[in-house]
C-alpha positions as CSV (number, residue, x, y, z in Angstrom):
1,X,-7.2,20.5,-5.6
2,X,-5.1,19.2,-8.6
3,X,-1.8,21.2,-8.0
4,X,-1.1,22.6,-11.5
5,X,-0.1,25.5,-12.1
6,X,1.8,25.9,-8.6
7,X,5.0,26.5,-9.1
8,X,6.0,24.1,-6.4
9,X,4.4,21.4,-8.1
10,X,7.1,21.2,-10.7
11,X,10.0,21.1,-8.3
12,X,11.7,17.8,-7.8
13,X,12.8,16.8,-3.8
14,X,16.8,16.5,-4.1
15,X,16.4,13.9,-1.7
16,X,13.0,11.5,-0.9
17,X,11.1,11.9,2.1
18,X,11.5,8.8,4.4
19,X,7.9,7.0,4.2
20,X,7.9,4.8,6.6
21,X,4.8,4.7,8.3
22,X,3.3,7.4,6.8
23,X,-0.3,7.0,5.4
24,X,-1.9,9.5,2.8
25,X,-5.5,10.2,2.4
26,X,-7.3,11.5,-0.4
27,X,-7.5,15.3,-0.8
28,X,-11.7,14.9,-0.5
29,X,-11.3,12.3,2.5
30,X,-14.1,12.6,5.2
31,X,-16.0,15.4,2.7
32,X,-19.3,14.4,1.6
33,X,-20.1,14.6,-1.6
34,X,-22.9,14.7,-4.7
35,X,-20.0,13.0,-6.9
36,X,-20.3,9.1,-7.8
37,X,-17.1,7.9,-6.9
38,X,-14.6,6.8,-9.6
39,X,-11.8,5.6,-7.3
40,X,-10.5,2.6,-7.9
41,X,-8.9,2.5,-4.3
42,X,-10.5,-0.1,-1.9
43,X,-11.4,2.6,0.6
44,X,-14.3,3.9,-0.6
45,X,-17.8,5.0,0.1
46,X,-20.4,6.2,-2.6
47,X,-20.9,9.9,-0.9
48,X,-18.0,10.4,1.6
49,X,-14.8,9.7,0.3
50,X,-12.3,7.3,2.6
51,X,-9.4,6.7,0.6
52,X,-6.6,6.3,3.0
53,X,-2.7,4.2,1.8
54,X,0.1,3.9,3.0
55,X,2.2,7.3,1.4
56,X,3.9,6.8,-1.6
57,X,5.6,9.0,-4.4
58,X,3.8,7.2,-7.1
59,X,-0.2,7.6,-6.3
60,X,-1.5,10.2,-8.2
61,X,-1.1,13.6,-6.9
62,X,0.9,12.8,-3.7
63,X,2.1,15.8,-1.7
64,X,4.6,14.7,1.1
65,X,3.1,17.1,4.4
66,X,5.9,17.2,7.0
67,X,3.7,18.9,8.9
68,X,1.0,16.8,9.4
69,X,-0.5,13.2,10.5
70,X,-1.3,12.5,6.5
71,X,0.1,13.0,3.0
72,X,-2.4,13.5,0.6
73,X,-2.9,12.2,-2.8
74,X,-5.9,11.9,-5.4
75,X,-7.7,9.1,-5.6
76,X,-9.9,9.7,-8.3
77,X,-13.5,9.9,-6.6
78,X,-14.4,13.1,-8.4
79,X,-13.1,11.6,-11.8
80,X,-10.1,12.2,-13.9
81,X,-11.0,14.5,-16.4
């Protein structure tokens, strides 16, 4: 999941996407999982991840998805190491 070493992961938008009510949800969101959760995000369950914010550049791993109804981001539930 982590996006490094992909090439577009490096690249800095010339101009930030417009937000506004946009929501992110983890990467794992909805997947079960054997993983104790480590998020520290309030949305949370201990084997099906439900981390879900409102999208912003600054939570870990945020990719901006045109595209779609959610941005995703990282929120930690499979650890940070």
């Amino acid at each position: 999941m982590i996006c490094w070493p992909k090439p577009e992961s490096r690249e800095i938008a010339d101009v930030q996407p417009d937000l506004t009510n946009r929501r992110a949800r983890c990467f794992y969101h909805g997947k079960n999982s054997t993983h104790k959760c480590q998020s520290h995000y309030r949305t949370q369950s201990k084997t099906i991840c439900k981390a879900e914010e409102p999208s912003d550049v600054d939570l870990p791993f945020f990719e901006y998805k045109l595209d779609k109804e959610y941005d995703i981001f990282y929120c930690g539930c499979h650890g940070w190491d």
